[in-house]
PATI-541311 format. One record per residue (C-alpha): residue number from 0; x, y, z. Coordinates in steps of 0.1 Angstrom, whole numbers, plus 5000, padded with zeros to 4 digits. Layout:
REM residues N
(guke NUM; (X; Y; Z))
...
***
This chain:
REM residues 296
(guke 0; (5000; 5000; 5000))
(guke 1; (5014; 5035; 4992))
(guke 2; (5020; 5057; 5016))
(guke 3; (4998; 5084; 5006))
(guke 4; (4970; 5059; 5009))
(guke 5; (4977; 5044; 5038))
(guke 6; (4977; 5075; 5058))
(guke 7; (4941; 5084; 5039))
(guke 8; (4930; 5052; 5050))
(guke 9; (4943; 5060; 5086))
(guke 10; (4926; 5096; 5086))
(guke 11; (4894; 5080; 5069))
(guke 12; (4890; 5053; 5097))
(guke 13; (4898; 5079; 5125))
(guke 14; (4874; 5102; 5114))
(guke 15; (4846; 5075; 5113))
(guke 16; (4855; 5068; 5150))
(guke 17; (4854; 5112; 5153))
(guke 18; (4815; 5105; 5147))
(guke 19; (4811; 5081; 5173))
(guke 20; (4825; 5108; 5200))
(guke 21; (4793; 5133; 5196))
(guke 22; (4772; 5104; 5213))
(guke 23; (4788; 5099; 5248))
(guke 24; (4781; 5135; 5252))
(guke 25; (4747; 5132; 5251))
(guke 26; (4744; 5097; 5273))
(guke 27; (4773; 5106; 5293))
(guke 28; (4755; 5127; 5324))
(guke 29; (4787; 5149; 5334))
(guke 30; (4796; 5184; 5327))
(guke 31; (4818; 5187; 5297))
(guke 32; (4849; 5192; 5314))
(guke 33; (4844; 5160; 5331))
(guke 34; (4839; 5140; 5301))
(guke 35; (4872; 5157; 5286))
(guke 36; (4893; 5151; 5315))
(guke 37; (4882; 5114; 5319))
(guke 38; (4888; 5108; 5280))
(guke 39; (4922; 5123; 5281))
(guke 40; (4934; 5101; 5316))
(guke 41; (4924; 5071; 5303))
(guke 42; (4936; 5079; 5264))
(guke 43; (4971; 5090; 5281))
(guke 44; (4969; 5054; 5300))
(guke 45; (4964; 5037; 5273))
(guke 46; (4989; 5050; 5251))
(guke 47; (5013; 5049; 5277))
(guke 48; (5011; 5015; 5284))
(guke 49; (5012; 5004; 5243))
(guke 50; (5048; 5026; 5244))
(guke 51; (5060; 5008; 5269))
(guke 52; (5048; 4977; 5255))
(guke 53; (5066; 4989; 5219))
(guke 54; (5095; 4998; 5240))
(guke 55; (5098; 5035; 5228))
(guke 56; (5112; 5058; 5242))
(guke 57; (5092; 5086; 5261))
(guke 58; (5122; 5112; 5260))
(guke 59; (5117; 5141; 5233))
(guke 60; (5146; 5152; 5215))
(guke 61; (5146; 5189; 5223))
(guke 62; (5134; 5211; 5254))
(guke 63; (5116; 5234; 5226))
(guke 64; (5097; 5202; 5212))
(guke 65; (5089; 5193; 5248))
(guke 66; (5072; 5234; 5250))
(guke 67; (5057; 5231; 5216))
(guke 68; (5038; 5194; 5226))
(guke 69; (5030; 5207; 5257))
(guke 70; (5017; 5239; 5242))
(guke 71; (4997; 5214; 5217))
(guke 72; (4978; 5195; 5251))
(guke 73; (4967; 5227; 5265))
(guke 74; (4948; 5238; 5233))
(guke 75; (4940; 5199; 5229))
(guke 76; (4921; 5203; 5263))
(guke 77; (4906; 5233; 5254))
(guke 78; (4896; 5217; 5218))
(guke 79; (4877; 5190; 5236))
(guke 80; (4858; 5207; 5264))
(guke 81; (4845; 5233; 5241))
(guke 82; (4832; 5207; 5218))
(guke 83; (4814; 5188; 5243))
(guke 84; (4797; 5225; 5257))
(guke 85; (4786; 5228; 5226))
(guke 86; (4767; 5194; 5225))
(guke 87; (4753; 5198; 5263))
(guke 88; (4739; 5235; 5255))
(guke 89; (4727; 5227; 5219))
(guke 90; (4724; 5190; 5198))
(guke 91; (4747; 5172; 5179))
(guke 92; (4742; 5182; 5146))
(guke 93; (4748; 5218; 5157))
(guke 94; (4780; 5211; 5174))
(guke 95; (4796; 5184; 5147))
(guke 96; (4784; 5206; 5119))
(guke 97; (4796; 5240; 5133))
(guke 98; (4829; 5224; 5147))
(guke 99; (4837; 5219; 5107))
(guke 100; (4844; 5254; 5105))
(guke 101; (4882; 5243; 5109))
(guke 102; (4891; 5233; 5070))
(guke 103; (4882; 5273; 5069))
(guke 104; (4909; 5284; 5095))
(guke 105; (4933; 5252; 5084))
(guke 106; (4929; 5269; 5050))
(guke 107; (4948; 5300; 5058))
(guke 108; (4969; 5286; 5084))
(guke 109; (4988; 5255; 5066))
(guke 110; (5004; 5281; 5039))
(guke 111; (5015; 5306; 5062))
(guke 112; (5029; 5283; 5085))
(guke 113; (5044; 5259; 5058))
(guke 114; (5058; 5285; 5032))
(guke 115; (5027; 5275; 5010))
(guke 116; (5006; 5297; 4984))
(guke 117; (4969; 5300; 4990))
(guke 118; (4954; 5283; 4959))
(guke 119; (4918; 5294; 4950))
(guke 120; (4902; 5267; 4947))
(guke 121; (4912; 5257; 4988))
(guke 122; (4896; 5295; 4994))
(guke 123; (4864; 5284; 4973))
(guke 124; (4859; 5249; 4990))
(guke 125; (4864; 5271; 5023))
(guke 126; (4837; 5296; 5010))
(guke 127; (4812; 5268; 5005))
(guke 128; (4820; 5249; 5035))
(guke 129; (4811; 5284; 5057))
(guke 130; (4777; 5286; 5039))
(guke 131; (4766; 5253; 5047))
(guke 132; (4780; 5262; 5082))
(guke 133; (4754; 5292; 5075))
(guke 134; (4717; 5268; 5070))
(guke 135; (4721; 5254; 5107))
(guke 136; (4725; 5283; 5127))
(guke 137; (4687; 5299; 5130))
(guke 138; (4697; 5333; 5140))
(guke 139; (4722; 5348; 5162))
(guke 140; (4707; 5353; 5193))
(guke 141; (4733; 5349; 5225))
(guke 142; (4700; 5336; 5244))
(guke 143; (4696; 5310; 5219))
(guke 144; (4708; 5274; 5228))
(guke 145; (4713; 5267; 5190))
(guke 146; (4738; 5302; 5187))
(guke 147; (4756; 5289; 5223))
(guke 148; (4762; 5260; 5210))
(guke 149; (4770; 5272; 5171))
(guke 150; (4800; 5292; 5186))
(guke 151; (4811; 5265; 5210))
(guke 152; (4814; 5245; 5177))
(guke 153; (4833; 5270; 5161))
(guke 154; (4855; 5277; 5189))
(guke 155; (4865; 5236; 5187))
(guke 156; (4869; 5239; 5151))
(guke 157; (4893; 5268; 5150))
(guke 158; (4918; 5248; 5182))
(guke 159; (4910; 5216; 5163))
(guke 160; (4928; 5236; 5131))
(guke 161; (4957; 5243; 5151))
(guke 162; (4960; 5209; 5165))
(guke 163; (4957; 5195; 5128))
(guke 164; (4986; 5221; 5112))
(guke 165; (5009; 5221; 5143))
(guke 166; (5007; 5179; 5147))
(guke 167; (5021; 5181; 5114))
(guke 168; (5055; 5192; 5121))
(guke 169; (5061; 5171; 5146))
(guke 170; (5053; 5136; 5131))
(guke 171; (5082; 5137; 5106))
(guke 172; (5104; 5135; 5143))
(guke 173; (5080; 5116; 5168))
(guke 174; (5054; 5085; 5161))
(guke 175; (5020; 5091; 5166))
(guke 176; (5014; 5074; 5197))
(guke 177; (5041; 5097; 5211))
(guke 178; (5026; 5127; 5199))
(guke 179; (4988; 5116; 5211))
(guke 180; (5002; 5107; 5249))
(guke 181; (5021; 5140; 5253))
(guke 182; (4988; 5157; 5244))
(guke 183; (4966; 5136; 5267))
(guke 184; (4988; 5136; 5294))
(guke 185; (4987; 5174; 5292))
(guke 186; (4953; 5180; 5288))
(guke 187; (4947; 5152; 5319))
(guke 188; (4971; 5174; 5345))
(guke 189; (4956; 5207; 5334))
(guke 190; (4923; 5198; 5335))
(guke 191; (4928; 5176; 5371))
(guke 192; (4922; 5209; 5393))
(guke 193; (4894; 5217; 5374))
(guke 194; (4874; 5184; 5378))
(guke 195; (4889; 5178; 5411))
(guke 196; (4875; 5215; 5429))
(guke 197; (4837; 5202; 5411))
(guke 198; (4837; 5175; 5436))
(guke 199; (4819; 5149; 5407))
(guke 200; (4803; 5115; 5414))
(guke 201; (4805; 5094; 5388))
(guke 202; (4780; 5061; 5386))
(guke 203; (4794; 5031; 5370))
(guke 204; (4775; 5028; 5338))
(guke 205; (4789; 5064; 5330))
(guke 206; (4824; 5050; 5341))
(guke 207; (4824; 5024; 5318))
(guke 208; (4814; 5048; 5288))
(guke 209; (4843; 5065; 5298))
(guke 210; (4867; 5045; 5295))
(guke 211; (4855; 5034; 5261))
(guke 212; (4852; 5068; 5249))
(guke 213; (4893; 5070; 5263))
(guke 214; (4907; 5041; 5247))
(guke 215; (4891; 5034; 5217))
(guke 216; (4877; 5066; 5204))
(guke 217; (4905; 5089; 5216))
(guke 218; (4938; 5069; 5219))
(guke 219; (4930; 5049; 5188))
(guke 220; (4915; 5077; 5169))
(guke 221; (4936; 5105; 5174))
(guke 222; (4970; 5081; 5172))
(guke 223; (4955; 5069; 5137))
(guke 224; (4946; 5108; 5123))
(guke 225; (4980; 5119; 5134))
(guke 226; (4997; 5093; 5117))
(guke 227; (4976; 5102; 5086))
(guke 228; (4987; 5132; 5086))
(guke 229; (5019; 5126; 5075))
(guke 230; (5018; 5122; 5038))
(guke 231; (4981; 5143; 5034))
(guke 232; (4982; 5178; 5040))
(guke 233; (4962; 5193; 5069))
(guke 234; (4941; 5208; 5044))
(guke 235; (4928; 5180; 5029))
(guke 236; (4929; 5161; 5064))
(guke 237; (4907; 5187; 5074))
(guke 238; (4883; 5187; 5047))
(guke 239; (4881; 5147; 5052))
(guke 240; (4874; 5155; 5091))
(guke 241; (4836; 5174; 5073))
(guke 242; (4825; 5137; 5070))
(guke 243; (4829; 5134; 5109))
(guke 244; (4792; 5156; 5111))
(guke 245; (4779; 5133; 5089))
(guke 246; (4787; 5101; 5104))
(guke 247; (4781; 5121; 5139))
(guke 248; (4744; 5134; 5127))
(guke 249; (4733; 5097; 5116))
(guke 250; (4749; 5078; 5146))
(guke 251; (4724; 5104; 5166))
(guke 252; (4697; 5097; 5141))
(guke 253; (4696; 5061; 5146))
(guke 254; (4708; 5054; 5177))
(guke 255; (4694; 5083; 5196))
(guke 256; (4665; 5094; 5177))
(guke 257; (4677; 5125; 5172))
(guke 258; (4667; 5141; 5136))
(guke 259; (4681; 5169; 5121))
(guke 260; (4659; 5198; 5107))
(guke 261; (4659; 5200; 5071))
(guke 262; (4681; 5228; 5073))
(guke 263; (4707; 5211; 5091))
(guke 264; (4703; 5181; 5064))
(guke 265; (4712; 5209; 5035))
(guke 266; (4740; 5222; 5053))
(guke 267; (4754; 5184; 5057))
(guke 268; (4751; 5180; 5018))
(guke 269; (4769; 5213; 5009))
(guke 270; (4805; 5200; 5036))
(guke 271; (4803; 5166; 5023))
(guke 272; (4800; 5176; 4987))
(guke 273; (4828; 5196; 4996))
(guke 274; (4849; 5169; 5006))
(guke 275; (4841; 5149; 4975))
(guke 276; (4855; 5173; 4953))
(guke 277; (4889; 5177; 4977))
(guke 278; (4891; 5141; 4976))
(guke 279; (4884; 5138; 4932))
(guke 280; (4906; 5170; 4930))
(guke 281; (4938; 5152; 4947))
(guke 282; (4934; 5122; 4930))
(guke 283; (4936; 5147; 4896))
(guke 284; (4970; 5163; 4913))
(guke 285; (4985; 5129; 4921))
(guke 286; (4978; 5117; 4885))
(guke 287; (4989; 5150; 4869))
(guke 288; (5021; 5143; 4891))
(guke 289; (5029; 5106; 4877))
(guke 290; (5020; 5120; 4844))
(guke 291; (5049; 5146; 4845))
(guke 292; (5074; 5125; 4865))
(guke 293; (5069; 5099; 4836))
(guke 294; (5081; 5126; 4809))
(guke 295; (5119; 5128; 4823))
***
């Protein structure tokens, strides 16, 4: 398998996981933060133990990567928690739709950051991703549950678009695993006062949800998109994260009952079309590539 699609494959299977997450913050009955800082212990337990099973090595290989990592887990933390506030306020097809907002701010980050032009057709698909953002926000109202949650989604999207760019220049140096335990073990001491000063009771049904929600569909997940992300650029990476509302918005459908509004369902349509034509329109590039190569 080449390596360009193996790491879509990785990315593609992650973000299918990503859809599953939306749920436990609906049957999980905990504030936000607690879900986020239970998620990140156990994903930071878990990945610690498969290291020491692989027998890697924990140390970093710079004081500065050891800042920029830690750096990463703070806005990790904050990434998580404000996604999960925007699910308790508002629904999940709010919060998985608005949090796709981050191919937008990925757009204009990855080239300045990476010494890239702009092309116009990333600005375009970033266009037409913000006006499907545009159908499932009703009006903006700060008393509205629906706006609340809208800007909680956008707040995850924009940290989740720095997580996506910066992760990137990092796993050329460190393995994915590595990468995804440094920012769980971050998130899980910064948020540890928080949860800790709340005083939470936690009953064993949510417990066991927890744990799941840590090991499989964080640890897993996250060490899987990471990995991906070596040979795709965070641009497309993002764009392929826009399925993650879909997945999310039919997981609710089904297993919770929870329909979208028509609006919502146009909005859906408009990301994932976008998302077909990143995926059609690399394919094109990767050909055009072989096609030129082949010439010398």
């Amino acid at each position: 398998m080449k390596a360009q699609t193996k790491s879509l494959t990785e990315i593609h299977i992650a973000v299918f996981l990503f859809g599953f997450s939306a749920l436990f913050g609906k049957v999980i009955n905990q504030l936000a933060i607690t879900i986020v800082f239970a998620r990140v212990s156990f994903a930071a337990i878990t990945l610690g133990i498969t290291l020491i099973l692989l027998r890697s090595n924990f140390k970093l290989k710079s004081k500065k990567d050891f800042i920029a990592l830690t750096i990463l887990g703070f806005i990790f933390a904050i990434h998580w928690v404000t996604f999960f506030q925007a699910i308790k306020v508002s629904s999940i097809a709010i919060a998985v739709i608005t949090f796709s907002t981050f191919p937008i701010f990925v757009t204009f980050m990855e080239p300045y950051i990476f010494k890239e032009k702009i092309k116009k057709s990333d600005l375009v698909i970033a266009l037409i991703t913000f006006m499907g953002i545009l159908f499932v926000v009703p009006e903006f109202d700060l008393a509205n549950n629906y706006t609340q949650g809208a800007l909680w989604g956008i707040a995850a999207g924009f940290t989740c678009a720095i997580l996506t760019v910066y992760s990137k220049k990092y796993i050329k140096k460190y393995s994915g695993i590595l990468i995804s335990f440094y920012q769980c073990i971050t998130a899980t001491v910064i948020l540890c006062p928080f949860v800790f000063y709340l005083k939470l009771s936690v009953s064993p049904n949510d417990l066991a949800l927890l744990i799941l929600l840590g090991v499989i569909f964080t640890a897993l997940s996250h060490t899987l998109f990471i990995r991906g992300t070596e040979h795709v650029k965070a641009q497309l990476a993002s764009i392929i994260v826009c399925l993650e509302p879909v997945y999310g918005i039919t997981f609710a459908a089904i297993l919770l009952k929870e329909i979208p509004t028509f609006r919502t369902i146009i909005g859906g349509v408009i990301i994932l079309s976008c998302v077909l034509y990143a995926s059609l329109n690399l394919k094109t590039e990767s050909l055009r590539n072989i096609s030129s190569h082949s010439q010398y």
